[in-house]
C-alpha positions in Angstrom: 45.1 15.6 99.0 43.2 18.9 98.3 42.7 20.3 94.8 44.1 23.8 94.1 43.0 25.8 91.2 45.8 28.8 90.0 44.1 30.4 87.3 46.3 33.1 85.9 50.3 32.4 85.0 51.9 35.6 85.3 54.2 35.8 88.0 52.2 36.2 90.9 50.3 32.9 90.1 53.3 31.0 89.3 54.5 31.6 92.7 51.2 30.9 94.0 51.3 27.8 92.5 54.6 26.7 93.7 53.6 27.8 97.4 50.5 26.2 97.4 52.7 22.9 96.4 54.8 23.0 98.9 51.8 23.8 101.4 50.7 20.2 100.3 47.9 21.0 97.6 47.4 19.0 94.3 47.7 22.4 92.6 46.3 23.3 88.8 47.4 26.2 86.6 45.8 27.3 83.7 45.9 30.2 81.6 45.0 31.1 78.5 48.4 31.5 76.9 51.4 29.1 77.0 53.4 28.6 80.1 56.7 27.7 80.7 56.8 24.6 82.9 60.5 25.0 84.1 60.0 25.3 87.6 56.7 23.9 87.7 57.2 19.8 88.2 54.2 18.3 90.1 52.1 20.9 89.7 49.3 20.1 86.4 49.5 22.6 83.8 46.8 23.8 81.2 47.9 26.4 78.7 46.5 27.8 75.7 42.9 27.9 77.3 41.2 26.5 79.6 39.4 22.9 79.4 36.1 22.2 80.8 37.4 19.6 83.3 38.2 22.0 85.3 34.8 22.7 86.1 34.4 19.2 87.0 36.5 18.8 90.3 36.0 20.4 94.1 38.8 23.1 95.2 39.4 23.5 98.6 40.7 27.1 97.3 40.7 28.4 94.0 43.3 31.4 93.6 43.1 33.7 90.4 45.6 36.4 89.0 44.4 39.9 90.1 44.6 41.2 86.6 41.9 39.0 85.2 38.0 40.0 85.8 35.4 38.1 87.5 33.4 38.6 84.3 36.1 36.0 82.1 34.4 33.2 81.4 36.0 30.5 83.7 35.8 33.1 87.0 31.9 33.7 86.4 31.5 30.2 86.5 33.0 29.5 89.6 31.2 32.8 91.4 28.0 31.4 90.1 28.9 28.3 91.6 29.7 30.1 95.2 33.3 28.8 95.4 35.4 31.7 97.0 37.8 33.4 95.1 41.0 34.2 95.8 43.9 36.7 95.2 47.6 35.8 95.9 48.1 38.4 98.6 45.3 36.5 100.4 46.6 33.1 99.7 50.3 33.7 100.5 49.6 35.7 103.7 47.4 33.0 105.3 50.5 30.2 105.1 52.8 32.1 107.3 51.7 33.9 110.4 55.5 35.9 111.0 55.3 38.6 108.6 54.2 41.8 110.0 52.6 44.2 107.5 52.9 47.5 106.5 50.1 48.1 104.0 49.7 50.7 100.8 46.8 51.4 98.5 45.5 54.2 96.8 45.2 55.6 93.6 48.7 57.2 93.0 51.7 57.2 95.4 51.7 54.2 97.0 54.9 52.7 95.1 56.7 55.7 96.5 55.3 54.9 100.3 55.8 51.3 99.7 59.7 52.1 98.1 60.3 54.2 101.3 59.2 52.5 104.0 61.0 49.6 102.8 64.7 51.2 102.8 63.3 52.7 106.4 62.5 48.8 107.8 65.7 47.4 106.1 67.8 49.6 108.2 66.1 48.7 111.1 66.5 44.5 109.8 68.4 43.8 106.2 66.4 41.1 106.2 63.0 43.2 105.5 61.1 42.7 102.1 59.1 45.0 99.8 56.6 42.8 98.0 52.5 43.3 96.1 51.7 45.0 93.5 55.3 46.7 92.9 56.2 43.7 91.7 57.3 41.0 93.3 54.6 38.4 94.3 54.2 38.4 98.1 54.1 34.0 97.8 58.0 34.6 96.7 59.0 35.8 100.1 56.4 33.3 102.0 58.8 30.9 100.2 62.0 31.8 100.9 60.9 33.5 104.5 58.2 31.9 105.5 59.6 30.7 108.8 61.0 33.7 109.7 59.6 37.1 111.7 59.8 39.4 109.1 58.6 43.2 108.3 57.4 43.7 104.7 56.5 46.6 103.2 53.1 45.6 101.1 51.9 47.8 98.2 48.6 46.9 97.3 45.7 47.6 94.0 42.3 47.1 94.8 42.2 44.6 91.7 44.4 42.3 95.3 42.0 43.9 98.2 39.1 42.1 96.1 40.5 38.9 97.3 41.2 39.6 100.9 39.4 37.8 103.4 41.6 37.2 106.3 44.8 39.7 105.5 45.8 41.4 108.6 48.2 44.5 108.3 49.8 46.4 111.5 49.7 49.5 109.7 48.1 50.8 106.3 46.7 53.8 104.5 44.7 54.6 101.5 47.1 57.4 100.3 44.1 59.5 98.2 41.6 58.1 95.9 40.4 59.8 92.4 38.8 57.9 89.7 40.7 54.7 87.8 40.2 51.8 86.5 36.6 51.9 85.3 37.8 49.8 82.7 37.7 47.1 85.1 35.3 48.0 87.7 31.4 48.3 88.1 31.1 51.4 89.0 33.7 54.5 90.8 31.8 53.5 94.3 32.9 49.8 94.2 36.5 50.8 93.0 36.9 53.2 96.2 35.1 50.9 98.7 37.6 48.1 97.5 40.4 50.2 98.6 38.8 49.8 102.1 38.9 46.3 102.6 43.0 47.2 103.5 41.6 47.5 107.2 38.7 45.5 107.4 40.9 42.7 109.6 42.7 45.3 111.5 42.6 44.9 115.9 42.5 48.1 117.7 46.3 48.2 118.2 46.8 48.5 114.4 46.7 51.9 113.1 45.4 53.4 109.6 46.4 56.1 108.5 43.8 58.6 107.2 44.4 61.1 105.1 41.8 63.9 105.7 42.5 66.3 102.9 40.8 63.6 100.6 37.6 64.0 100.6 36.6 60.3 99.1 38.9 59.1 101.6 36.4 60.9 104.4 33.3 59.8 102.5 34.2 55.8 102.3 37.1 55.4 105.1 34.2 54.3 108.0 33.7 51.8 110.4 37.3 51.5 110.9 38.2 49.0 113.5 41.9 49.8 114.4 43.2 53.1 115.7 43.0 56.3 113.0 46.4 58.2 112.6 44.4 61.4 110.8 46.9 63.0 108.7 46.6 65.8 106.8 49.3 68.5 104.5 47.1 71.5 105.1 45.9 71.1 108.7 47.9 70.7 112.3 45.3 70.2 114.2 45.4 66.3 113.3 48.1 63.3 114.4 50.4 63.5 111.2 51.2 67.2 110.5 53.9 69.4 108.9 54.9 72.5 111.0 58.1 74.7 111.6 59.6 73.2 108.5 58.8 69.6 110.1 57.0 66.8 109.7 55.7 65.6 112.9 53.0 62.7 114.4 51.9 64.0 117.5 54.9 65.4 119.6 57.6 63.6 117.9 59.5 65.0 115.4 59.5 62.5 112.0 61.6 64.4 109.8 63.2 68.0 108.8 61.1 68.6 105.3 64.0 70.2 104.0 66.0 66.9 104.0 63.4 65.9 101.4 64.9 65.7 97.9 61.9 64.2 95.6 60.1 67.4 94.5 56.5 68.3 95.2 54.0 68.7 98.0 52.2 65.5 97.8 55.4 63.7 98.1 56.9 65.1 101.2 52.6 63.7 101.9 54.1 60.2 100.9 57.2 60.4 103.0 55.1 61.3 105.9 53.1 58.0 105.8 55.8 56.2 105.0 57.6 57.7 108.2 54.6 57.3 110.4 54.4 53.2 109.0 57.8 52.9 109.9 57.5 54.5 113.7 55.0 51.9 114.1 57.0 49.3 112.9 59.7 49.9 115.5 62.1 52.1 113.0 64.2 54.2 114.8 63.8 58.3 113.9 68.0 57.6 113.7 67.0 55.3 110.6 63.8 57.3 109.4 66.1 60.3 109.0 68.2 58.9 107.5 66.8 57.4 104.2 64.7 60.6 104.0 68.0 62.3 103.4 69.4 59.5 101.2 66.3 58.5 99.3 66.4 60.4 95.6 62.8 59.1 94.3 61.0 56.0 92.3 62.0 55.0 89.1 59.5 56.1 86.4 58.0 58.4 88.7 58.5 62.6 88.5 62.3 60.4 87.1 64.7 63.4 86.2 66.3 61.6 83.0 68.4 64.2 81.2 69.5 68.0 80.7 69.7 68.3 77.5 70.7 72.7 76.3 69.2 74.0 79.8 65.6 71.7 78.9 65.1 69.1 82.1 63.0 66.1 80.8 61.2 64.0 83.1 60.1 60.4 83.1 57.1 60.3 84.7 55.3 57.0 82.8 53.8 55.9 86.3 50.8 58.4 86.0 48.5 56.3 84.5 45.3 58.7 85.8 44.8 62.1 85.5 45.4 62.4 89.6 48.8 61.2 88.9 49.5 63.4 86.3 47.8 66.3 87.8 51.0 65.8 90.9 52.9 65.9 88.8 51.9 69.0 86.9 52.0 70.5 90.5 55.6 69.9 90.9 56.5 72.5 88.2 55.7 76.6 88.5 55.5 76.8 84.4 56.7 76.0 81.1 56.1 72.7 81.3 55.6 70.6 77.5 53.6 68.0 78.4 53.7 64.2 76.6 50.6 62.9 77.5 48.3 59.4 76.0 47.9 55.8 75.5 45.0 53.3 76.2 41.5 54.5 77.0 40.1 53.8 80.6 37.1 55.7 80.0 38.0 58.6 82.2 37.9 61.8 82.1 40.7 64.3 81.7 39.1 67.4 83.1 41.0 67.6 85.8 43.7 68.6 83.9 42.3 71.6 82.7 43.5 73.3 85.8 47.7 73.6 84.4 46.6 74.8 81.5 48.3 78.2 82.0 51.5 75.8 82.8 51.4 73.7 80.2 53.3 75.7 77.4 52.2 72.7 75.0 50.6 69.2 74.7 51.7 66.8 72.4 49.0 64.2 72.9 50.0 60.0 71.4 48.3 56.8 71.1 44.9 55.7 71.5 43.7 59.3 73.2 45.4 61.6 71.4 42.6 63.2 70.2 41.4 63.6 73.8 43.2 66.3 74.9 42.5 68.5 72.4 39.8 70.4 74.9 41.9 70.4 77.8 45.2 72.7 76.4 45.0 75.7 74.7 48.0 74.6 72.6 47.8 71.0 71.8 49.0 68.7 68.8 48.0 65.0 68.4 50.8 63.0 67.1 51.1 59.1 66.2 53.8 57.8 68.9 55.5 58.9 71.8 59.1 59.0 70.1 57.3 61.6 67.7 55.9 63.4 70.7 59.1 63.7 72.3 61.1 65.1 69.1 58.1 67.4 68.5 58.2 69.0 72.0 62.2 69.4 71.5 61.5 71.3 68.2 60.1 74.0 70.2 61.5 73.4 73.9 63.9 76.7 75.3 66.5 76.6 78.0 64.4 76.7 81.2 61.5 74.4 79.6 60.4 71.0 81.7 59.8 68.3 78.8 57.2 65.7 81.4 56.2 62.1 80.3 53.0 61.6 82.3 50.5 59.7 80.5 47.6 60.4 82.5 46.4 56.8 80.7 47.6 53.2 81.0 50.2 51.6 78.5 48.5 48.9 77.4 47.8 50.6 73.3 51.4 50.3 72.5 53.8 49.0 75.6 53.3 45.7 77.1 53.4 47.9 80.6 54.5 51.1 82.0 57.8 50.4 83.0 58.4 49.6 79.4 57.1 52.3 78.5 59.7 54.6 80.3 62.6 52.5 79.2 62.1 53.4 76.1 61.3 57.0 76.6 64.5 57.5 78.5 66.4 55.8 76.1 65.0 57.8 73.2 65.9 61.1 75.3 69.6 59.7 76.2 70.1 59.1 72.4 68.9 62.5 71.5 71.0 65.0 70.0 70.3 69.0 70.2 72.8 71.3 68.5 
């Protein structure tokens, strides 16, 4: 029986690891915290490190969690060794051959494509899955469905493309691309080229969608192999275009832009290439219409949470870069208090220099707080985000926008970003303002 390695036993690799069992693999999971072995019978565990017999056996495939460099310890050694590494997305997608992908990467955005064309394909099939890097582990589904013909809607982070070798999509798009994760990456060039290994595999009757307006996306988008939908906000002279109040891919009308409910430019942007994914998915414009009138937004992102005296606070804990948090800026004409902070990923925060006429105040928390005391004209550095919050109501009017958007990762004070809005919207829903 083959040897499989799982190293990594978050939730993506303990559904790897199961998969890989059932594929017929001796499988091995290690990690360097304690695992719960409920679930995991037949399969040999090592927790709380990692011994040095693992180095002593032959893989046919060796799996690791997206999350953890190749610089750790263990994943250097096997690199050095020339085994291939690989990511889950890789692994789960070469044990079925029925799925057929929509695929999303980028820097910000893609949760809300990858939300939206999954309510578009599930009213095409209710049997259609969203799975990758929103959350649930793509080996999951190849579990449950992995017999079945089956549209899923795939978000992707370049820490998963690293690990592709053989992942075909139908359709996919690199929504924009703006420095991130340097933290984790050799240099800004590798982390963009990464994002292009989403089409490498692609057949000339897939399509990619290429967004034009970006230049990076121009600069490192080449020797595409599958058909190029160009799509662009500010130009019609491409294949996915807004005009007349529309949004439109070629001759056929998408969408009426005024059906659009989630706020700002660059998202009716993301409903377009979620729209166009769909079309090529075989979703009707019946059903693509449809959600775009019913669909009211991604949690944690631009997340109107409460009105509290006339002041509209948003949750908007998802903008872990300074792209992200510059959309979000753009969604708002002025008066906006901005909450803004957390772990260092050695990036800058110029870019944010450009609302500073909006901004009517930064409280800045956590690790960069200090940070942002160059970019606002008016900006306070405060411990926590609970005192940020309580600071910006001190001086928030009717007509203010209080906005959560980090512009940095969680990871100084919240175990993730999702945590961290749960407990900003449920400090604003237990504030009181007399």
């Amino acid at each position: 029986m083959e040897k499989a390695l799982v190293i990594g036993a978050a939730r993506s690799g303990i559904a790897a690891a199961k998969l890989l069992k059932k594929a017929g693999y001796d499988v091995i999971l290690t990690d360097m915290k304690k695992i719960d072995r409920e679930g995991l019978e037949g399969i040999t565990v090592y927790d709380q490190g990692h011994p040095e017999c693992l180095k002593d056996w032959e893989y046919a495939l060796i799996v690791k969690n997206p999350g953890i460099p190749y610089t750790a310890p263990l994943i250097k050694y096997f690199v050095d060794r020339k085994d291939k590494i690989y990511t889950e997305i890789e692994t789960a997608s070469s044990l079925t051959k029925n799925f057929h992908y929509g695929a999303i990467t980028g820097t910000d955005g893609k949760t809300t494509v990858t939300t939206l064309l999954y309510e578009m394909l599930k009213k095409k099939d209710s049997n259609a899955q969203v799975a990758g890097n929103i959350g649930i582990p793509l080996s999951d589904v190849v579990l449950e469905h992995g017999d079945e013909v089956l549209d899923v809607a795939l978000e992707l982070s370049n820490f998963q493309l690293l690990g592709i070798e053989n992942f075909h999509p139908d359709v996919c798009t690199v929504t924009n691309l703006a420095p991130d994760h340097l933290d984790y990456m050799d240099s800004l060039e590798s982390y963009y080229r990464s994002k292009m290994k989403i089409y490498q595999n692609c057949t000339k009757d897939d399509w990619f969608i290429r967004n034009v307006d970006d230049e990076m996306i121009m600069k490192y988008a080449t020797h595409i192999p599958c058909t190029v939908i160009d799509f662009s906000l500010k130009r019609t002279d491409v294949d996915l275009y807004k005009k007349d109040g529309a949004a439109w891919l070629k001759d056929i009308k998408l969408f009426d832009i005024e059906d659009l409910k989630i706020v700002g430019d660059f998202n009716c942007g993301n409903a377009m290439m979620a729209a166009c994914m769909a079309y090529k998915l075989g979703v009707s414009l019946e059903e693509i219409q449809s959600v775009i009138k019913e669909f009211k937004g991604v949690e944690h992102r631009i997340e109107f949470v409460r009105e509290i005296n006339g002041i509209r606070i948003y949750n908007d804990t998802k903008a872990t870069n300074t792209h992200a948090a510059c959309a979000a800026l753009s969604a708002f004409d002025r008066n906006v208090i901005l909450l803004c902070g957390g772990k260092d990923k050695h990036i800058s925060f110029d870019d944010l220099k450009q609302y500073d006429s909006e901004v009517k105040h930064c409280f800045s928390f956590g690790e960069t707080k200090d940070r942002f005391r160059d970019i606002f004209t008016y900006q306070t550095s405060v411990e926590t985000m609970e005192e940020a919050f309580n600071e910006a109501m001190k001086i928030a009017n009717p007509g203010d926008v209080v906005l959560l958007s980090p512009a940095c990762s969680s990871f100084d004070q919240f175990k993730n970003y999702e945590i961290r809005g749960e407990i900003f919207k449920g400090i604003v829903n237990k504030f009181r303002k007399d």
